[in-house]
N, C-alpha and C positions, 0 to 999 in steps of 0.2 A: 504494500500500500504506500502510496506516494502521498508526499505535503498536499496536493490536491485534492485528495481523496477524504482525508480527516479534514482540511476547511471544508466538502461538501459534508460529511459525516456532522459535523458542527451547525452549520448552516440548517439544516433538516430541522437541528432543536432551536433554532433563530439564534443561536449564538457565532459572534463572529471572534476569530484570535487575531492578536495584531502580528505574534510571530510564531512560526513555524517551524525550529529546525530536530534534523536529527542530527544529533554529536556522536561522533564516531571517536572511540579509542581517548576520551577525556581521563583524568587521574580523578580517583576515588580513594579513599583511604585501605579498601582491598584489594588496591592494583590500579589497573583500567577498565571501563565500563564503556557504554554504546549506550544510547537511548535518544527519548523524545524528550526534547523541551517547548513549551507550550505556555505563551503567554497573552494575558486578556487585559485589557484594561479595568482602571477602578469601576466605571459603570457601568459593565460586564458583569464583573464581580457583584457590583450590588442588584445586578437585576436579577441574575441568578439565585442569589440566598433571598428576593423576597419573593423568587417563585418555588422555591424549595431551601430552608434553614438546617434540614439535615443531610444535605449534597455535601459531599468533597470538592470543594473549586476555592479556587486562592487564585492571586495576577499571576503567578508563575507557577506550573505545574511540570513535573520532571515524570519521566517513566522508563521504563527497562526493557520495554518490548513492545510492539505493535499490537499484541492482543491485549495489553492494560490498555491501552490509549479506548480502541476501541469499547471494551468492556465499561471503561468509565465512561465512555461520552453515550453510551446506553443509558448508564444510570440516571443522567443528565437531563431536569426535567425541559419541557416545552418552551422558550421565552416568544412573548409577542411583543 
């Protein structure tokens, strides 16, 4: 799945990301890691927690593998 594919994934629940990348081989304190970093702005943020208060979403979200990203932006309720 491509940057494109999770802004459409995103999009579907009316949220939009301002960035998009995947980090390849970054330093982690167990070595190096690979993932998604993912970030929204503040009124992103707030329109999500007042359409859902027990969602996981912050401006900056990090992930390990393309089946989090996905799985999370499921959980991820509707915004209008």
């Amino acid at each position: 799945m491509s940057k494109r594919q999770i802004e459409k994934l995103l999009k579907n629940k009316g949220i939009v990301a301002e960035n998009i990348e995947f980090q390849r081989s970054y330093p982690v304190p167990e070595g190096y890691a690979s993932g998604w970093d993912i970030e929204f702005s503040e009124e992103t943020e707030d329109k999500v927690w007042c359409a859902d208060k027990e969602c996981n979403f912050e401006t900056f979200m990090e992930f390990g593998s393309l089946k989090e990203v996905t799985d999370w932006i499921e959980k991820l309720p509707v915004i209008k």
